[in-house]
C-alpha positions in Angstrom: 0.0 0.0 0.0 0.6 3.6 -0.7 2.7 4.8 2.2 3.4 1.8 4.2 6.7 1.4 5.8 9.0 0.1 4.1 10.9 -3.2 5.8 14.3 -2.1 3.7 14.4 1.8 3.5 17.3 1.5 1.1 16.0 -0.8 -1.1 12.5 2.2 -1.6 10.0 -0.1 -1.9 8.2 -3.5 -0.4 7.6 -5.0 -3.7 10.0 -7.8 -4.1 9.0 -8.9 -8.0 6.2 -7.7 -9.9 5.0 -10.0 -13.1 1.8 -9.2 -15.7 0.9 -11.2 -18.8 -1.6 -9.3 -21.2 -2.7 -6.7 -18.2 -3.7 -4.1 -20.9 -5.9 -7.0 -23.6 -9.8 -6.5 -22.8 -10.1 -10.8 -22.1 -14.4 -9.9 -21.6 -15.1 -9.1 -25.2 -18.6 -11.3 -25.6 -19.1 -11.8 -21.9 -22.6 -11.4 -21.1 -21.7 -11.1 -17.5 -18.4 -11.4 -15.7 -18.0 -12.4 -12.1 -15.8 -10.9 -9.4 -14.2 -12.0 -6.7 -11.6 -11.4 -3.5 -10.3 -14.9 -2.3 -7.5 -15.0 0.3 -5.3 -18.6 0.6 -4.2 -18.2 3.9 -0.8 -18.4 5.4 -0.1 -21.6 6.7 2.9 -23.9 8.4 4.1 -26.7 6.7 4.5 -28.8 10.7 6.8 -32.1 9.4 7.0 -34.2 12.0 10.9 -34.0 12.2 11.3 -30.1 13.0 14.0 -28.9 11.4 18.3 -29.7 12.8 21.4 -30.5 11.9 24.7 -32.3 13.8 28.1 -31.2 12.7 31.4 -33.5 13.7 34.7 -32.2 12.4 37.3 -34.8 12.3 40.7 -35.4 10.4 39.0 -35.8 6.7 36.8 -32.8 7.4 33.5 -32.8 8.4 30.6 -35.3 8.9 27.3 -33.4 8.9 24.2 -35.3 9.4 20.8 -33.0 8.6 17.1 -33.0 8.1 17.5 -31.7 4.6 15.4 -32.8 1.1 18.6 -31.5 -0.7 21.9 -32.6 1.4 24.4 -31.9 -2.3 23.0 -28.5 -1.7 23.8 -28.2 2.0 27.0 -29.5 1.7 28.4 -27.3 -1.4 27.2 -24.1 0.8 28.9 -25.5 4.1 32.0 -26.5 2.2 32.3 -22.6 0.9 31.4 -21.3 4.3 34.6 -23.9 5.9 36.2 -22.9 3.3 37.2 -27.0 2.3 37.0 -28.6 -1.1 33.5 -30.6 -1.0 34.2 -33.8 -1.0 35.6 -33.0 3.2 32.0 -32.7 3.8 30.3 -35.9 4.0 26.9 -34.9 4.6 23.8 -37.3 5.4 20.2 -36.8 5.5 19.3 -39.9 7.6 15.5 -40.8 7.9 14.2 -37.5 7.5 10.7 -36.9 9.2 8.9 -34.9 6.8 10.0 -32.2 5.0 7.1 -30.6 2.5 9.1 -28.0 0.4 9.9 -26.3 3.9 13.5 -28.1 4.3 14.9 -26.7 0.6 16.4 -24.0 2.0 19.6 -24.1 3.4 19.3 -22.4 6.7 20.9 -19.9 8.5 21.3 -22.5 11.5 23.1 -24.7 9.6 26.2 -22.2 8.7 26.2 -21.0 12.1 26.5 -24.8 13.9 29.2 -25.1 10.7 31.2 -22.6 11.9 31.0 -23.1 15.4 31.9 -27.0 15.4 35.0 -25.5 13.2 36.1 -23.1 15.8 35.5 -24.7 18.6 36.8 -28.0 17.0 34.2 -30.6 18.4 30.9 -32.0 17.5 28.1 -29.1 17.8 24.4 -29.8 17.2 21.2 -28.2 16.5 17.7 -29.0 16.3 14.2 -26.9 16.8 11.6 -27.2 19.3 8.3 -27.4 17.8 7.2 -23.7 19.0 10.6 -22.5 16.6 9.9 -24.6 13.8 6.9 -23.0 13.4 8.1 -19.7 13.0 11.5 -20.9 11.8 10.4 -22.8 9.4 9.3 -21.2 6.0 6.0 -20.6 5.3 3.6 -21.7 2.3 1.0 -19.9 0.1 -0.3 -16.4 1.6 -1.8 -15.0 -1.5 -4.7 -12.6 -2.4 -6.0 -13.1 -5.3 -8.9 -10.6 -7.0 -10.2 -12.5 -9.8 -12.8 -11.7 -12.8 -14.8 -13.9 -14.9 -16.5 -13.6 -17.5 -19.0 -15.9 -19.8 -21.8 -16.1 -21.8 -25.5 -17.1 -21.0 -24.7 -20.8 -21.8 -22.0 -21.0 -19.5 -19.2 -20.6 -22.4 -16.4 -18.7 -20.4 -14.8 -16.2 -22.4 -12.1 -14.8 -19.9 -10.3 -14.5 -16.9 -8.4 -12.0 -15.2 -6.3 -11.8 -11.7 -4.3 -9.2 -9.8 -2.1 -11.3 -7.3 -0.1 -10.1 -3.7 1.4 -12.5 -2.3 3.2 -12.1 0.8 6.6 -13.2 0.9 7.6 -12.5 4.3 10.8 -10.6 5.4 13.2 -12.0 2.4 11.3 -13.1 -0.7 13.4 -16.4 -1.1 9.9 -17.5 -2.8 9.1 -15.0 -5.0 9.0 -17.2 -8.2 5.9 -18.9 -6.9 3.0 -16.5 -7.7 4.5 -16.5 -10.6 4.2 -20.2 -11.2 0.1 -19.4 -9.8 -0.3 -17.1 -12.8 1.0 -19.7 -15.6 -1.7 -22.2 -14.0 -4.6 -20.2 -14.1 -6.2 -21.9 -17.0 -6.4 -25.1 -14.6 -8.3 -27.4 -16.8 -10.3 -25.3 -19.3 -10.7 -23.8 -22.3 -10.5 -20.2 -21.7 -9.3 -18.1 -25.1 -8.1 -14.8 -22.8 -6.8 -14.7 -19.7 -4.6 -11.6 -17.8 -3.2 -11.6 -14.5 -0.6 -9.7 -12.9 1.0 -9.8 -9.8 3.4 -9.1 -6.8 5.7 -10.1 -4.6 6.3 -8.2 -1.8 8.1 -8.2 1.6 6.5 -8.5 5.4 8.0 -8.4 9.0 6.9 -12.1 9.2 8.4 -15.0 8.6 9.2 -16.1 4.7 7.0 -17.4 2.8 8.7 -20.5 0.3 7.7 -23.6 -1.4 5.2 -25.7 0.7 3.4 -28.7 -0.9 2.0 -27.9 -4.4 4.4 -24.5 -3.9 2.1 -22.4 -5.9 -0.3 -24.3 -7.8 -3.1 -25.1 -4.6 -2.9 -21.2 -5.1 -4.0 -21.3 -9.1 -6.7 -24.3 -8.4 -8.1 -22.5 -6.0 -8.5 -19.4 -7.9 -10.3 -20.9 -11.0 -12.2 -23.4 -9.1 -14.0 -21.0 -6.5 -14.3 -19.1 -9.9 -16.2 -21.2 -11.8 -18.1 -22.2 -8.7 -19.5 -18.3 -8.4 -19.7 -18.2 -11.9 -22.2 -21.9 -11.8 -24.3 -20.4 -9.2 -24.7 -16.9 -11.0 -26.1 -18.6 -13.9 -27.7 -21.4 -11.9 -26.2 -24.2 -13.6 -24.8 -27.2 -11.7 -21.2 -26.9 -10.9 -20.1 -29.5 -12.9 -22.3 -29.0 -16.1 -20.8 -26.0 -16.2 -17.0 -27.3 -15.8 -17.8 -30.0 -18.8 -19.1 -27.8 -21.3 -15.4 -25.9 -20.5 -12.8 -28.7 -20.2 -10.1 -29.0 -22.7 -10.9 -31.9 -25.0 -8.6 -35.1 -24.9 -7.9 -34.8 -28.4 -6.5 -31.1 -28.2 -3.1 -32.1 -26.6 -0.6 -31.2 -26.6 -2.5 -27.9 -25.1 -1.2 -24.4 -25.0 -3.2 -22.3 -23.0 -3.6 -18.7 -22.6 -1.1 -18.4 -20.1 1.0 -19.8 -22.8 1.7 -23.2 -20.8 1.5 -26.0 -22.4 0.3 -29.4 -21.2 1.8 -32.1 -22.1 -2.0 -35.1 -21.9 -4.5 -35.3 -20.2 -8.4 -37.0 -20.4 -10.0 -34.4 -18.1 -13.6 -36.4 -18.9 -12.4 -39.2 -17.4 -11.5 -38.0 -13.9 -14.3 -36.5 -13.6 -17.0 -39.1 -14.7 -15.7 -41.6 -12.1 -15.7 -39.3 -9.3 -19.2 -38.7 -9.7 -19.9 -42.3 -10.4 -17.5 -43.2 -7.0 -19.8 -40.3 -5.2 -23.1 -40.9 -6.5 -23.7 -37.8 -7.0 -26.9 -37.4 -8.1 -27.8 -39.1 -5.4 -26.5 -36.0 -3.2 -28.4 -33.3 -4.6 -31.4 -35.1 -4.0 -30.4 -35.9 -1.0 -29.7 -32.5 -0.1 -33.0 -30.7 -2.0 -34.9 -32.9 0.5 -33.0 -30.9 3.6 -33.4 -28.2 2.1 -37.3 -28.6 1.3 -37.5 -29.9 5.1 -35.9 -27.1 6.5 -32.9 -29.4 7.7 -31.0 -27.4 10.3 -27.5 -29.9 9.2 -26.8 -28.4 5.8 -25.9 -30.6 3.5 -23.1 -29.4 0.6 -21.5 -31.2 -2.2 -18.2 -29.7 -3.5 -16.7 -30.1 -6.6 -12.8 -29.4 -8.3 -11.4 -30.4 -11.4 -7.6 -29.2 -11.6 -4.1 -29.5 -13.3 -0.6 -29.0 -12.1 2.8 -29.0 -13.0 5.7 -31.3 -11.6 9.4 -32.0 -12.7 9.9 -28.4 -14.1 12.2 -30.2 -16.7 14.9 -31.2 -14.1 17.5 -33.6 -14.2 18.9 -36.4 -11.8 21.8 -38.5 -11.3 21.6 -42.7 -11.1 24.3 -45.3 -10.9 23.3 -48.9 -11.2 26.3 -51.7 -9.9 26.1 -55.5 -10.2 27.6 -56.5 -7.3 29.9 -60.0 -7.2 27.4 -62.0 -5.5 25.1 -60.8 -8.3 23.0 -58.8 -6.7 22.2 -54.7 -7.5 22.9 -51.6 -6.0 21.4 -48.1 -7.0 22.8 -45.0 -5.9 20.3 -42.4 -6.6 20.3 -38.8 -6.3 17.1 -38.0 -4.8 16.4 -38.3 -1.3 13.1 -39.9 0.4 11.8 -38.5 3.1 9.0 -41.1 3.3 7.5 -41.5 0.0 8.9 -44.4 -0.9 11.9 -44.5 -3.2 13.8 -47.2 -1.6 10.8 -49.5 -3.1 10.0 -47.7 -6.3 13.6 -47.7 -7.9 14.3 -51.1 -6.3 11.0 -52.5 -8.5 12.2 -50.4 -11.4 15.9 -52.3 -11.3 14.4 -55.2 -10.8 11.8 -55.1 -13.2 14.8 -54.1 -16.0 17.8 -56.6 -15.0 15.2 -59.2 -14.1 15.8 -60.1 -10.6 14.2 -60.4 -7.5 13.4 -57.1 -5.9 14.8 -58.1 -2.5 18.1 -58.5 -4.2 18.2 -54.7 -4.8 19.4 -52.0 -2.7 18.8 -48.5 -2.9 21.2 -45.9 -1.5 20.7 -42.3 -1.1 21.2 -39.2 0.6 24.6 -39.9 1.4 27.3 -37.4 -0.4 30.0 -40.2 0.6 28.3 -42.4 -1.4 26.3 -41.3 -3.8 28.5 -38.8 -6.4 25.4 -35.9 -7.1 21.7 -35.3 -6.5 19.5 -32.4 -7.1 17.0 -33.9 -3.8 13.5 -34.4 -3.7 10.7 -31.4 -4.9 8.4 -30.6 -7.2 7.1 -34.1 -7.2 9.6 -35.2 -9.8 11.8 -38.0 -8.1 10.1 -41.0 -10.0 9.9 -39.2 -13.7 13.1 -38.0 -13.1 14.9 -40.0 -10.2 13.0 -43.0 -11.6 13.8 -42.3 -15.5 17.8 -42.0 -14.6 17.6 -45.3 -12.9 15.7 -47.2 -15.6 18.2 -45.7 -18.0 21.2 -46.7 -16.3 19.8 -50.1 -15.6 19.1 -50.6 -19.1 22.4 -49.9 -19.5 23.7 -52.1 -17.6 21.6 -54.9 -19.2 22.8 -54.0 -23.0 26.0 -54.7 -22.0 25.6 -57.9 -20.0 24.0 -59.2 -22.8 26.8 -59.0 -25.0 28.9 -60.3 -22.6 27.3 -63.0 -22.1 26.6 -63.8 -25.8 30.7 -64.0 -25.3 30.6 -66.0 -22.0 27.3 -68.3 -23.6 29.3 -68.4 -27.5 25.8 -67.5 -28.9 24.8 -64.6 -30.6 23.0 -61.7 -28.6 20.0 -62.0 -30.4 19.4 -65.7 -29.3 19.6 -64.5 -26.0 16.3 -64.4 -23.4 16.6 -61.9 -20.5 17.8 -60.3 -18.5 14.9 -62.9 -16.4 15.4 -65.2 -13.7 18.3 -64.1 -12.6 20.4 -63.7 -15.8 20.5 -64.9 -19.6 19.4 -67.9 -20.9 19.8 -69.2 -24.9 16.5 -69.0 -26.4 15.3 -72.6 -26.6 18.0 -74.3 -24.8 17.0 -73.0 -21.1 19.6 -75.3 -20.0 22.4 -73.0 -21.4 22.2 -69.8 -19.2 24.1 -67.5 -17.1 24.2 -65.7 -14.0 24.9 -61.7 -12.8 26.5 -62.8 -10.3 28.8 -65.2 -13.0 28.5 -62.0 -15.6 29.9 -59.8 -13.0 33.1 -62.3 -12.4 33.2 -62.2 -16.2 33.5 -58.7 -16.1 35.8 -58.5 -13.6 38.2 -61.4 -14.9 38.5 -58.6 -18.0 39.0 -55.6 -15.9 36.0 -54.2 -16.0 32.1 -54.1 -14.2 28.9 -54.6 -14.7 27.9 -50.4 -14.1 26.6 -47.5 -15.4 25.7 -43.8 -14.0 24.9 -40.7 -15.6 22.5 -37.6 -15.6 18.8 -38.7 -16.9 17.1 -34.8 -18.6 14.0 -34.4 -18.5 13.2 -32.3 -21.9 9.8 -30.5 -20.0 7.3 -30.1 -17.5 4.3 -33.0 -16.9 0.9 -32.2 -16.0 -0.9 -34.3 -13.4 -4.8 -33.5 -13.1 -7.9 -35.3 -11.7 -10.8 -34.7 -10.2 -12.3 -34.4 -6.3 -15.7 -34.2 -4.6 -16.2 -33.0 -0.8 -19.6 -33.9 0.5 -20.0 -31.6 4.1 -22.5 -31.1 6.6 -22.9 -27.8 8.5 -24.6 -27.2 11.1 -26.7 -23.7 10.8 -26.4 -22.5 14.4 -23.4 -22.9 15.1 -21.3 -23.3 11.5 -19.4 -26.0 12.3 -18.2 -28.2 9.1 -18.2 -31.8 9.4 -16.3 -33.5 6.2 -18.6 -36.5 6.0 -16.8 -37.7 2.5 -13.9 -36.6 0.1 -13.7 -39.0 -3.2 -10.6 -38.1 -5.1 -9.7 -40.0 -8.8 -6.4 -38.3 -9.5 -4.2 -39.1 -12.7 -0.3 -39.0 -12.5 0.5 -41.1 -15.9 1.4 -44.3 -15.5 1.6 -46.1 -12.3 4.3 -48.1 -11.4 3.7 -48.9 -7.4 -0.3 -48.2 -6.6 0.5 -48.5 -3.0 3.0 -45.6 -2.7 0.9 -43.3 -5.2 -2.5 -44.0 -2.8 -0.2 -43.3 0.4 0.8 -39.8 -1.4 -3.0 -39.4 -2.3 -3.9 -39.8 1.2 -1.1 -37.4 3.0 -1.9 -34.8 0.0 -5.8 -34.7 0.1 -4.8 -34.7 4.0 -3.1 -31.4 4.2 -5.7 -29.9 1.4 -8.1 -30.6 4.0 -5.9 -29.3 6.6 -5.6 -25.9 4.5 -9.8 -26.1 3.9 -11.2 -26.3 7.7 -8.5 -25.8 10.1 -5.0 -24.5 9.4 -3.5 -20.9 9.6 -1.2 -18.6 10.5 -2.6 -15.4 12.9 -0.2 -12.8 14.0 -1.5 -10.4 16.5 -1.6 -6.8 15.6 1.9 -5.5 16.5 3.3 -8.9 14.4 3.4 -11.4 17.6 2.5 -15.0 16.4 -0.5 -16.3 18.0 -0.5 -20.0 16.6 3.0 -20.9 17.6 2.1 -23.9 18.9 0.3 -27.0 18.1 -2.4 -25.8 20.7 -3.4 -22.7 18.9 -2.3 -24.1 15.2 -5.1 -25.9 14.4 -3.4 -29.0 12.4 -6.0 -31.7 12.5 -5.2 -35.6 13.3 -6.8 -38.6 11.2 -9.8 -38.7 13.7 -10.6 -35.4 12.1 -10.6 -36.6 8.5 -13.3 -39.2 7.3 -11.9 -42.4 5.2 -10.3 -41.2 2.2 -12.1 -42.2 -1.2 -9.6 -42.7 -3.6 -9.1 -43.8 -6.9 -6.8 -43.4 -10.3 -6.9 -42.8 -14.2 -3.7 -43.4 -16.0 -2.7 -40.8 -19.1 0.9 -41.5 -20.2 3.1 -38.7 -20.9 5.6 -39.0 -23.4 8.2 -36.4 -21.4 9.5 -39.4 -20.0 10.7 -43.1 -20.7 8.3 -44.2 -17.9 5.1 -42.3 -19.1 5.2 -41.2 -15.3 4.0 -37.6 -14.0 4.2 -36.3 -10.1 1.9 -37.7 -7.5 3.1 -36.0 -4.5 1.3 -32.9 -4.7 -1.4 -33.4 -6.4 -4.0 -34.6 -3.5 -3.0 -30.8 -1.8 -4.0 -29.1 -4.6 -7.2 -30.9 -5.8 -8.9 -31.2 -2.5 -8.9 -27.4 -0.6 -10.7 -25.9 -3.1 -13.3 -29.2 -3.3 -13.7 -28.7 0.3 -14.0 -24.8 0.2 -17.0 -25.1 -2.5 -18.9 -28.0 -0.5 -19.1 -25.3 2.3 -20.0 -22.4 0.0 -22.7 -24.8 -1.1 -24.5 -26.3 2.0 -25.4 -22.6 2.1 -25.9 -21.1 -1.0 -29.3 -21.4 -0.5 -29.0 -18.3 2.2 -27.2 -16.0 -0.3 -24.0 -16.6 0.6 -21.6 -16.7 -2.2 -18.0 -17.4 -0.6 -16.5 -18.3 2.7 -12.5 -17.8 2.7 -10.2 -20.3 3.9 -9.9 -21.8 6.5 -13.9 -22.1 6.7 -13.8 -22.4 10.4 -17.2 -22.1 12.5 -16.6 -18.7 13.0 -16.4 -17.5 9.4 -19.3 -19.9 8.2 -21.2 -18.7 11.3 -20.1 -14.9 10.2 -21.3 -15.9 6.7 -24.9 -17.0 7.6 -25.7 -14.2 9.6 -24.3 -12.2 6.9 -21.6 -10.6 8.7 -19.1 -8.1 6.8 -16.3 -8.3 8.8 -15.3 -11.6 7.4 -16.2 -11.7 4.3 -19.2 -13.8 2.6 -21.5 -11.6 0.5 -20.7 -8.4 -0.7 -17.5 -7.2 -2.9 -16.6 -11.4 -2.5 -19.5 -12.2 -5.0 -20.3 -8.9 -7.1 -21.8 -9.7 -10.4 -21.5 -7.3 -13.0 -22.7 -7.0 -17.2 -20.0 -7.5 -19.4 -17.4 -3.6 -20.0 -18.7 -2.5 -16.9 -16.8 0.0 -15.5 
């Protein structure tokens, strides 16, 4: 604002980064009425279970450092500058890490300070949070307002779009790329010919604001979905009629949209018509028509969001694939897992490719000893691009056993079988085959091994989408929200381990939810935190979520050998704004035409009784003929 002070004087100004894509184009041209909004996605914590730490030893070599890191090649080239070491004197680990959510990319300021001090004082100097500093030490996520416009024609053609974004970066803007990112997904899933945004990022006396999960994509979904939502109800067509008629066509991709991103497949249909099959939901608006015709005092409201995101960013990632003497395999990868599963999904993908049992593999990672680079674990890339390296070095590995033991078997390589079983075998004579574990003696007996590593590119972006439906109740004198259901069919490309991708849908959808009903971050009104701890940050446990509904379509991509696309995100970003609309819904019927997030019993309560001072009717639902000025 005009006049504020400014957190660095010499620097004139509180805007960190300011970004606009066709600001000046006239995107309502045939709108027969446009739609306007104010929607505010709240700052919120990202609260891993592990707060954040970090143990530094020096010894003869140099240092051992082990941290709760998602990038440890990253913490140890900044700790090697700062001890002023060559690199490889820094053996850093990031053991079992316990959560990390986008909020332990950074490299802290903690962690150069224990650096240096275990370096002067020359013994072993540790750090590590208590929950009430994590949650202000800790980088933030979202903290975004977003004013949006939409405009469409009487039959629910939408015609354009346009947003003017703040987001709040805190007091350094280390995450200032992310509204950014929530411009260039704006389109989410439709097929809308003009869209302009704009935006800023600007700098507050709180605590920074950086990637949390989905990193600035729950921020876009949530902006066209609450959208399109106002826009169904203006023109009293059912939210998801009115969602169909706008949903890029199968047959239209690869899509560019008027963001100018382009998507790489998708089947939106598909998502979409087995979410409403898994919710029976036409069985819930009759269900709730009859409340309503009763005069129901529980509120019943069906929510619905069909979205798109972006994962990988076209990143790259290291893989080395050994046969081991005894025959068995050893990946190093360059990602590091913090629980979502790695250890098992490059094991299967070495296994599946050299053709041995997966308990004969063993994955090792996070380790700078041991493994030579990594670029860590974000954006929901680590299988399409973690995964890819290692199928591609495996593959390696196998093209080259195979001509060895063409040599070893005195056969030509095309009359081999394999790599199955355990090894080769001659095609017809299963009698005449050959081991890893006797390939890699061969191998050695020559001077060489059965290995290959390198760098696996990916050449672009994927674009996970899918479709979720909340069904709430709320009760009218009090407004609290009871989640009763959430049904989520999400689509990530092909699937390689369905357990791990419906443990991501679970922990996503959970923290969606989280970010719906409960979760954010209050400062008082000279800047003191008041949710510091977990007794005033309202993070809710699994008795406060109902059983999860989930289920998947598969859309290949072709970005990548594996036809894989991110999973780990995708659950956060699909199910806030599914959740938000459900609320808005149970009561529409009143007039009220938005409830921001978190819709906690005092803002629904607020928005019933049609208070102003938190927002519900009002300059959060304006409707307006097309040009108006």
């Amino acid at each position: 604002e005009d006049g504020a002070p400014l957190l660095f004087p010499a620097i004139g100004t509180n805007v960190a980064h300011r970004f606009e894509h066709d600001w000046e184009r006239d995107v309502f041209d045939g709108a027969d009425l446009v739609v306007e909004g104010r929607f505010v996605n709240q700052r919120l914590a990202p609260v891993p279970m592990e707060a954040d730490g970090i143990a530094v030893v020096p010894d003869e070599d140099g240092y051992t450092v082990w941290v709760s890191t998602q990038v440890p090649f990253d913490v140890r080239n900044d700790l090697a500058e700062l001890l002023g070491v060559d690199r490889r004197q820094v053996h850093t680990i990031a053991p079992d890490v316990g959560g990390g959510f986008g909020a332990k990319i950074p490299v802290y300021p903690e962690y150069l300070v224990v650096a240096k001090a275990a370096k002067l004082l020359g013994r072993p100097v540790r750090w590590f949070e208590t929950r009430s500093e994590s949650m202000v030490g800790l980088w933030h996520g979202r903290a975004q307002v977003q004013h949006v416009q939409i405009g469409a024609r009487r039959d629910g053609t939408v015609v354009g779009m346009r947003v003017d974004i703040v987001a709040d970066m805190g007091a350094y803007p280390l995450g200032a790329f992310l509204p950014a990112t929530t411009g260039e997904m704006l389109a989410g899933v439709y097929r809308i010919p003009r869209i302009a945004y704009r935006g800023r990022s600007v700098v507050t006396n709180a605590t920074p604001v950086g990637a949390y999960r989905g990193a600035g994509r729950p921020e876009a979904a949530a902006c066209i979905e609450r959208a399109m939502d106002m826009l169904a109800q203006e023109l009293a067509i059912d939210p998801v009629d009115l969602r169909r008629k706008n949903l890029i066509p199968a047959d239209a991709f690869p899509f560019t949209t008027a963001t100018g991103t382009t998507y790489d497949s998708g089947d939106y249909v598909a998502p979409l018509d087995r979410v409403l099959e898994m919710a029976g939901y036409e069985d819930l608006r009759k269900e709730q028509a009859a409340r309503r015709e009763r005069g129901d005092p529980s509120l019943l409201g069906i929510g619905v969001s069909t979205y798109v995101e972006i994962t990988s960013f076209s990143s790259k990632e290291f893989a080395r694939v050994d046969i081991e003497d005894d025959g068995r395999v050893t990946v190093y990868a360059g990602t590091s897992s913090h629980g979502q599963g790695h250890e098992t999904a490059f094991a299967q993908l070495a296994a599946g490719v050299l053709g041995v049992a997966i308990e004969d593999v063993r994955v090792i990672h996070s380790d700078t000893a041991l493994v030579e680079r990594g670029e860590g674990t974000w954006g929901s890339r680590s299988l399409q691009a973690g995964g890819s390296s290692v199928a591609t070095r495996a593959g390696e590995v196998a093209d080259v056993a195979r001509m060895l033991a063409a040599e070893e078997l005195e056969v030509d390589a095309a009359d081999l079988e394999g790599p199955r079983e355990g090894g080769f075998r001659v095609a017809g004579a299963p009698d005449r085959a050959i081991s890893w574990a006797e390939l890699a003696t061969a191998a050695k007996d020559s001077g060489s091994a059965l290995s290959a590593k390198g760098v696996y590119r990916e050449p672009g972006s994927t674009f996970p989408f899918g479709a979720h439906i909340a069904v709430v109740e709320v009760d009218q004198e009090t407004g609290s929200v009871d989640l009763i259901r959430h049904v989520a069919v999400d689509d990530c490309g092909r699937i390689l381990n369905p357990a791990l991708v419906r443990g991501q849908q679970h922990g996503g959808i959970a923290q969606g939810i989280a970010q719906a009903l409960f979760e954010e971050v209050v400062f008082d009104d000279v800047g003191n935190p008041v949710t510091g701890t977990l007794a005033t940050y309202l993070m809710p446990s699994a008795a406060d979520l109902p059983t999860l509904e989930t289920a998947n379509t598969e859309t290949p991509t072709h970005v990548n050998p594996l036809g894989a696309k991110g999973i780990g995100e995708s659950g956060s970003i699909g199910s806030t704004p599914a959740v938000q609309n459900a609320v808005v819904d149970a009561l529409s019927h009143l007039g009220v035409r938005h409830v921001d997030l978190p819709c906690s019993p005092e803002r629904v309560r607020a928005a019933i009784t049609g208070s102003a001072d938190l927002g519900s009717r009002g300059e959060l639902g304006r409707t307006m003929v097309a040009n108006e000025p």
